[in-house]
C-alpha positions, 0 to 999 in steps of 0.5 A: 495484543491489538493496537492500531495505527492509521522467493523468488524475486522479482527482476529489478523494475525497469528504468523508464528514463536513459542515462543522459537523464537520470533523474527527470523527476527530482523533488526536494524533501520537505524541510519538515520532514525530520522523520524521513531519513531512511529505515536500516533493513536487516539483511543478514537474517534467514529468509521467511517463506511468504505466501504470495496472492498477486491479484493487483490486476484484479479489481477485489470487492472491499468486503471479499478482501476484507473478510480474507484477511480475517479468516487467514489471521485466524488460520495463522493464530491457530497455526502458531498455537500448534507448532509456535510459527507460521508463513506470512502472507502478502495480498496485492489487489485493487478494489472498486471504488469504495471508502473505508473508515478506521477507529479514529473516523467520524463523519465531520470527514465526509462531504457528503449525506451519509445516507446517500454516499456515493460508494460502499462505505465500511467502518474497519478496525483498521486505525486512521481516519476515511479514505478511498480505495479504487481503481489505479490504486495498488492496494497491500495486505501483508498478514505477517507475524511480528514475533519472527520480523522485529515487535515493534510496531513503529519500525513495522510503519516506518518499514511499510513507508519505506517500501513505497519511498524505495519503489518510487526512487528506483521506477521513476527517481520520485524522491518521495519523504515522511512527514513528521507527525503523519502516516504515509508517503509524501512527494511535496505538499501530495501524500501518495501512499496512505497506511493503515494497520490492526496488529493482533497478538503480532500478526498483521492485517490491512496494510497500505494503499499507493495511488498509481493511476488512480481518478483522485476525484473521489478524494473530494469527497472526503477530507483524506485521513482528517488532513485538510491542509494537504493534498492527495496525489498520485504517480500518474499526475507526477509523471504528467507534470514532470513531462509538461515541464520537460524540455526537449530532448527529455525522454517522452513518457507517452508510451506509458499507459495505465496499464504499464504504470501498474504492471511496473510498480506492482513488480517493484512493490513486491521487490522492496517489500520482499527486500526489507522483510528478507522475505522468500515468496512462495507463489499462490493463486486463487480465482476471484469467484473461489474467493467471492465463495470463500468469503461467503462460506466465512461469513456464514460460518 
C-alpha cells in the first residue's frame, strides 16, 4: 500500500525559565483549532528496538538523506519478508538549504524562474506541497513499520504533531496547537513544524521538519505548503518576542545561542518521540563521507 500525506532515553530537557516564572511563553490556542485536543499514547505496549542515527549537528545534503531512506525501506521490506518484522529507524539531521516539492506542488507556489532557483530543488513522493529546508532546522525521518505501532495513517500525523507540540510545552511552555484542515504545528498565526510522509506497504519515510533557529528569509520565496494566508515562524523568533516583552526581573534568554537552542530541542525531540512510539533506542553512527559513498553506491546500484 503507498498513500501520501503533505533505549536508552534521553534525560528530560532542560527548563530554561525558574519557578517564579514558569510559563514566560503562554500563547493562547487558535479558536480554530478544533483538532488540537491531544493524542492519547499507549504506554502499556513492549517497547520496540529503534535504530538511532543522531546527526542533527550535521548539515546532510537533501539527496544523500533522501536516497537513504529509500534504501533502508527496502532493506526493511526484505527483512519483513524473511522473518515477518523489523527495527525502526529514526534519522535526525540538518540539511543545506534546499526546497523539496511533494505530489501535490505545482510551480504557482514558486516566486521565483524555475530555471534559475536559488537552491536545489527536488520533486519527492513525499505528500504536500513546496518548502524549505536549511540550516536551524531539525529535520526527522522515522522509517517505521506501521504494522507493529498502530495502521492508521491518520493517528501516525496526528501522533508526529504531537511530538513537536509536547517539545515545545516542556522546553520553553510554548503552548503550540493544530489547526483543523491543515498539516503540521502552529503557535498562533506562525506554523513551526511542517509534516510530510510516503507510507509503503506500512513502512514510513520523510517525516517532519521543525524550525528552531532557522533564517526563515527563504520561505519568501515560496508560498510555504500552498497557505498564503499564514505565516512561518520559528522558535528563535518566539523567544525573541517574548523576551523583548518581558518585564524586569523575567529571566534573561541571551545566554541562549544558536547552538544551545538545537542541542535542547534535538534532545527533547528524541524523548517525546521515543515516548509516544514506546520506542527503545539503539544508538548507531555513520561518518557523513561513508554516507556521501553509500549513497553513490545506492544510485549506481
Amino acid at each position: 500500500m503507498i498513500l501520501c500525506f503533505s533505549s536508552i532515553p534521553s534525560p528530560l530537557p532542560l527548563r530554561p525559565f525558574s519557578k517564579s516564572n514558569p510559563n514566560p511563553l503562554s500563547y493562547s490556542k487558535s479558536s480554530s483549532s478544533s483538532s488540537s485536543s491531544l493524542v492519547v499514547i499507549n504506554t502499556t505496549h513492549c517497547l520496540r528496538s529503534c535504530d538511532l542515527f543522531d546527526l542533527h549537528h550535521e548539515l546532510i545534503p537533501y539527496e544523500v538523506a533522501w536516497s537513504w531512506q529509500k534504501h533502508i525501506v527496502r532493506e526493511k521490506m526484505t527483512h519483513i519478508e524473511k522473518q515477518g518484522d523489523c527495527t525502526d529507524t529514526l534519522i535526525i539531521l540538518q540539511h543545506p538549504s534546499v526546497f523539496t516539492l511533494g505530489t501535490a506542488s505545482t510551480h504557482d507556489n514558486l516566486n521565483f524562474d524555475i530555471e534559475n532557483p536559488p537552491f536545489h530543488i527536488y520533486r519527492t513522493e513525499r505528500g504536500g506541497e513546496v518548502t524549505y529546508h536549511g540550516p536551524g532546522q531539525l529535520v526527522m525521518y522515522p522509517i517505521i513499520n506501521l504494522r507493529r505501532h498502530k495502521m492508521d495513517l491518520n493517528w501516525y500525523l496526528r501522533t508526529l504533531e504531537e511530538v513537536v507540540i509536547r517539545v515545545l510545552s516542556s522546553t520553553f511552555s510554548i503552548q503550540a496547537s493544530r489547526l483543523e484542515g491543515l498539516t503540521g504545528v502552529w503557535v498562533g498565526n506562525e506554523k513551526l513544524a511542517a509534516v510530510g510522509i510516503r507510507v509503503a506497504r506500512w513502512i514510513t519515510y520523510h517525516g517532519l521538519a521543525l524550525n528552531v533557529t532557522t533564517d526563515l528569509t527563504p520561505f519568501k520565496w515560496i508560498v510555504p505548503c500552498g497557505i498564503r494566508d499564514r505565516q512561518v515562524g520559528s522558535i528563535k523568533g518566539l523567544l525573541r518576542k517574548a523576551q523583548s516583552c518581558n518585564s524586569h526581573g523575567k529571566a534573561d534568554l541571551d545566554y541562549l545561542d544558536d547552538a544551545s537552542l538545537i542541542r535542547i530541542i534535538h534532545r527533547s525531540l528524541i524523548e517525546e518521540f521515543s515516548q509516544a512510539f514506546q520506542l527503545e533506542y539503539q544508538h548507531r553512527t555513520i561518518s557523513v563521507p561513508v554516507l556521501c559513498e553509500l549513497t553513490k553506491e545506492i544510485q549506481q546500484s
